[in-house]
Every structure is written in structure tokens, then in C-alpha cells.
C-alpha positions as CSV (number, residue, x, y, z in Angstrom):
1,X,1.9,0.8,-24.3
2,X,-0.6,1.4,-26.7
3,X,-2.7,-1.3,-28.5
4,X,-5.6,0.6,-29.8
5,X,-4.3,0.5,-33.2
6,X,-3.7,-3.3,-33.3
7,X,-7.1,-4.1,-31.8
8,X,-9.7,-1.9,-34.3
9,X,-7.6,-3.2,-37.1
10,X,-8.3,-7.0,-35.7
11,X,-11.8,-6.7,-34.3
12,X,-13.7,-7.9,-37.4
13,X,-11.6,-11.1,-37.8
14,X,-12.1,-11.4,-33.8
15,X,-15.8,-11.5,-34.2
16,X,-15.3,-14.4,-36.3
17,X,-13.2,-16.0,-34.5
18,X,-15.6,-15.9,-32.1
19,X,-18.6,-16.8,-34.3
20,X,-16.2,-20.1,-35.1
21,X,-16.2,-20.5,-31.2
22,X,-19.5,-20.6,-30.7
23,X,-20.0,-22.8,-33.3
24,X,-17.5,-24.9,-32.1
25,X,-18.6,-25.4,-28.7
26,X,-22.5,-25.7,-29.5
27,X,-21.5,-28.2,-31.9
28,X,-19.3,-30.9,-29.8
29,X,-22.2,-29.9,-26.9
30,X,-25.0,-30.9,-29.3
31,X,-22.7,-34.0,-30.9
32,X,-22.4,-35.7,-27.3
33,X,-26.5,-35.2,-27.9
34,X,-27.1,-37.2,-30.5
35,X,-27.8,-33.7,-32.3
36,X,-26.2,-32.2,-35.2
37,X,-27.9,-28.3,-34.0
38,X,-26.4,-26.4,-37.5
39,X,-29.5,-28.5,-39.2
40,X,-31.9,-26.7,-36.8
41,X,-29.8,-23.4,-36.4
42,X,-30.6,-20.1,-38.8
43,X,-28.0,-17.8,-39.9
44,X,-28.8,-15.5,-36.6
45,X,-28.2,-18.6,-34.2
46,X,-25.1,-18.6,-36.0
47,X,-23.8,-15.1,-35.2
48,X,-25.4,-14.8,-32.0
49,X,-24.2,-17.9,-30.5
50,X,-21.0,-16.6,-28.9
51,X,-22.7,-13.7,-27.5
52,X,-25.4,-15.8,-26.3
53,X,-22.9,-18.4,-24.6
54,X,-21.3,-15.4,-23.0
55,X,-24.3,-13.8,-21.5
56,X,-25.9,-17.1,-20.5
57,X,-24.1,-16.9,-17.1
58,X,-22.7,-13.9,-15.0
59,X,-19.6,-16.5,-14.1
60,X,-18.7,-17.0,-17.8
61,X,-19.0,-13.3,-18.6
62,X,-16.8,-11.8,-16.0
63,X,-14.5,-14.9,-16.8
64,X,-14.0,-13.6,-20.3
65,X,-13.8,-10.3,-19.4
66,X,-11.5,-10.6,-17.0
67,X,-9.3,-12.7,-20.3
68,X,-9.5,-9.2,-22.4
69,X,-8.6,-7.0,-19.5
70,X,-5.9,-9.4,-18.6
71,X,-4.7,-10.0,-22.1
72,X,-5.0,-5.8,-23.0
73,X,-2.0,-5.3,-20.3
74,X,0.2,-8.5,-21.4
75,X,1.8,-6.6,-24.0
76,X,3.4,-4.0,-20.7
77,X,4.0,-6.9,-18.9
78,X,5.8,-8.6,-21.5
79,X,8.0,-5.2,-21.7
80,X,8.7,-4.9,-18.5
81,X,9.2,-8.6,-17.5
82,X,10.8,-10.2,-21.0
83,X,14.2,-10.8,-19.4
84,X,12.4,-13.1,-16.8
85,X,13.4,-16.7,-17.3
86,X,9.5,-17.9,-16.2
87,X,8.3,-15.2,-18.5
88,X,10.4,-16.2,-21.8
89,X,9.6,-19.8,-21.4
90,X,6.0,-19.5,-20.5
91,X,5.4,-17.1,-23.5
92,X,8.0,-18.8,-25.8
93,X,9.9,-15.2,-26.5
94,X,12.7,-14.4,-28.3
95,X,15.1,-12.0,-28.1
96,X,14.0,-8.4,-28.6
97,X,17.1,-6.6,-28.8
98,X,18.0,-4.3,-31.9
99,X,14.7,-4.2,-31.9
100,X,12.5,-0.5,-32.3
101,X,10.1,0.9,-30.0
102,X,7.3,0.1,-32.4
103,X,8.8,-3.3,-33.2
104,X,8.8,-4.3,-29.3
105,X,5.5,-3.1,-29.4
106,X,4.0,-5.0,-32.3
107,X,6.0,-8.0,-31.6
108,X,4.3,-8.4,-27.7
109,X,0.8,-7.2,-29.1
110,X,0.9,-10.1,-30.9
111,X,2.2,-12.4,-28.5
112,X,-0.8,-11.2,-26.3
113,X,-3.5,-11.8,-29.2
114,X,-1.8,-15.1,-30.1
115,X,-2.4,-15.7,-26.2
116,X,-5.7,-14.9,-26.1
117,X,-6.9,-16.9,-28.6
118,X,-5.5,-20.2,-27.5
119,X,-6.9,-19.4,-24.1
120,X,-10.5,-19.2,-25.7
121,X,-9.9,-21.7,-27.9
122,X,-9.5,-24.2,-24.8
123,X,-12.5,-22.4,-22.8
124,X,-14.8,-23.0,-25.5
125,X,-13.7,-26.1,-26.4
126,X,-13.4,-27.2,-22.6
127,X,-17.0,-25.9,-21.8
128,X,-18.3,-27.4,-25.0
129,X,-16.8,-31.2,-24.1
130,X,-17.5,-31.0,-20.1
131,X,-20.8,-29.4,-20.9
132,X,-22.0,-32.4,-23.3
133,X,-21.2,-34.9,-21.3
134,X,-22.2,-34.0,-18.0
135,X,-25.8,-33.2,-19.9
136,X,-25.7,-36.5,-21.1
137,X,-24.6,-38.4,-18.2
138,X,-27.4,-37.1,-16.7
139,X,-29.8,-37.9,-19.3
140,X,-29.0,-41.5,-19.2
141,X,-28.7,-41.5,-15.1
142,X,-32.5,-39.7,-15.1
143,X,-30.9,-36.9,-12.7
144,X,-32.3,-33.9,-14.5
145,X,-33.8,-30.9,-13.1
146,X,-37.4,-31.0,-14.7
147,X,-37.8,-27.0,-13.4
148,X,-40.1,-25.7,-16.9
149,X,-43.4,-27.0,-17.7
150,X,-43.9,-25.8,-21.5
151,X,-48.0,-25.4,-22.6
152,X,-48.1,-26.3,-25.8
153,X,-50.6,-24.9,-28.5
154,X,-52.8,-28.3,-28.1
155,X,-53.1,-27.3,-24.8
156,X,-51.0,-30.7,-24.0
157,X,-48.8,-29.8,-20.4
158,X,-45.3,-31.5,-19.7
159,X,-42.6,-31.0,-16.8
160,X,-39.2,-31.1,-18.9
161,X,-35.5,-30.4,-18.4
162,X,-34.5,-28.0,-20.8
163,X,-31.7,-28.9,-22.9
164,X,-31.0,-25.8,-25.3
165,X,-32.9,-23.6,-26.9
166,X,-32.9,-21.5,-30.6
167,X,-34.9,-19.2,-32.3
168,X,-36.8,-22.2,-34.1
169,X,-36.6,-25.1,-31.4
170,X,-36.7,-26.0,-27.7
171,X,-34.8,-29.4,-27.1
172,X,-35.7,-31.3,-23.5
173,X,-36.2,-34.1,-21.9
174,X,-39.4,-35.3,-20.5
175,X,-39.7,-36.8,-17.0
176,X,-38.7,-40.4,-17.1
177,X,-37.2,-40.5,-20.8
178,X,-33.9,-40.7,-21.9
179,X,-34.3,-39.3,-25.2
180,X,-34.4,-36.0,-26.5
181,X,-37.6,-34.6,-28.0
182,X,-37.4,-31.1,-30.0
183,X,-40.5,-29.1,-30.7
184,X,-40.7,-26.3,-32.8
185,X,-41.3,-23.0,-30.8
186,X,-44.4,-22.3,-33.1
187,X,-46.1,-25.5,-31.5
188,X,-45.8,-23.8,-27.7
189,X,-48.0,-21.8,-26.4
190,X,-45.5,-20.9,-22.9
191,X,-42.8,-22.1,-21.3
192,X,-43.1,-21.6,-17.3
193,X,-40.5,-22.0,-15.1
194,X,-41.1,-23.8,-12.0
195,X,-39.1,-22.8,-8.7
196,X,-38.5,-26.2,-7.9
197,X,-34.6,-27.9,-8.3
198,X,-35.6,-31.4,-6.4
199,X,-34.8,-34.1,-9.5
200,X,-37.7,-36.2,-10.2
């Protein structure tokens, strides 16, 4: 079954929708924070913040791979499987029949996109929430990893846990606080990171 056609003709409204994503799930992260981050985001944190997200770990990226391999083959299995009593309630079809070759075809393409999204609207979402406040609980517990000491231009030295990081800001937490500082990259001189994971 070919999809090609469906998918150039949605890609630029699935690049958004994974621009709102991002934004999404850096947003309830940061909220759980005490930070609203689109004050101390640019336009480019914007647009790069799903690709970011998605690069951040090798676990996450072959997870949402593996959605858009999976999810470019629904539309067969739909075909070949839509009589299937688990399949027609788990996918909420309807009856196909009368229906053309390209009508079966359109109709499960967008079963699989519809599919799709609602699976990374809840990954994005899930990570966001889980992220925040396990960051958080941590914060308040003092069970950080402080692994980066960041030189700053004053020549001033501190072990930190980072929290996130933007093209404008770092945003960590200093051993023994429970706040959150954020410092302007300009004011850093180098960040090292420090092959240690023993919490302080």
C-alpha cells in the first residue's frame, strides 16, 4: 500500500506538530520548575526543540523511530486485518465495504496518521510530566548528580547539576541548594563534565 503521497503532502503540518510537541513538553517540564522557559527561549529553541528532545537520548530516538516505521505499515495491516474483531475495536473502524481501492487506502492512511499523533501526543506529554517531577523531586530531596563544574568568565568555579540548557541560558542547581539559578551562557567561560555519578 502506498502512502508516499499522503505523507509529502502532510510533512509540513507534521513538523509543526511537532514544533507544538516540543513546546509542549519543555513547557510542563519547565512549569513543574518554577520556570516559564518560552521567556528565555529564541525563535531557534523553538523550532529545534523537538529535534533536540529526540536526539537527546539514543532510547528516545529509536523509540520514535520505531513509532514511524510501525505507523508507515498500519495502513497494510489495517487492510489485511480490518475484519478482526480486536482490530476494529482497538482502531475504532468502520465498515469499508463499497468502498474503492483508493478509498480503502485513504481511509486507513488516515487512521494510521490520526494514530500516530495521539501516540506522540501522550509520549511527549508523558515524558514532559514524569520528567518535571522526578527533576523536582529530586531538587527538593538534594539527590542530584552534581557531574559539571561550569568556569565562569569571573573565574568563579561551581559543581552543579544541570537542569536544561538553550542557546542563551544554562539552568542548574548548585550543591546543597534547592533553587534553581540560570546564568547566561555569555557569563561562562566552560562547562566540564566530571566522570563522577556519586550524589553529593
Amino acid at each position: 500500500m502506498k502512502i508516499s503521497g499522503d505523507i509529502e503532502k502532510l510533512l509540513p503540518l507534521g513538523y509543526v506538530f511537532l514544533i507544538i510537541m516540543g513546546i509542549l513538553k519543555d513547557s510542563i517540564y519547565y512549569y513543574q520548575l518554577g520556570i516559564n522557559i518560552l521567556k528565555f527561549s529564541t525563535i531557534t529553541d523553538i523550532l529545534m526543540s523537538p529535534i533536540t528532545y529526540l536526539t537527546s537520548n539514543p532510547i528516545v530516538l529509536f523509540a520514535v523511530i520505531s513509532l514511524f516505521i510501525s505507523h508507515y505499515y498500519l495502513p497494510k495491516f489495517l487492510l489485511k486485518n480490518n475484519q478482526k474483531p480486536y482490530v476494529q475495536k482497538m482502531f475504532e473502524l468502520k465498515s469499508v465495504e463499497g468502498f474503492s481501492s483508493e478509498e480503502k487506502t485513504s481511509y486507513y492512511n488516515s487512521i494510521a496518521l490520526r494514530t500516530l499523533a495521539v501516540v506522540l501526543l501522550s509520549f511527549f506529554l508523558g515524558t514532559g510530566i514524569a520528567d518535571g517531577y522526578y527533576t523536582s523531586d529530586r531538587i527538593e530531596k538534594q539527590s542530584l548528580d552534581y557531574n559539571y563544574k561550569i568556569n565562569f568568565n569571573d573565574e568563579e568555579q561551581q559543581e552543579v547539576s544541570l537542569i536544561g540548557t538553550n542557546s542563551l541560558y544554562y539552568f542548574y542547581v548548585s550543591i546543597g541548594q534547592k533553587h534553581i539559578k540560570i546564568a547566561p551562557i555569555s557569563s561562562v567561560k566552560s562547562v566540564e563534565l566530571m566522570y563522577k555519578t556519586a550524589n553529593r
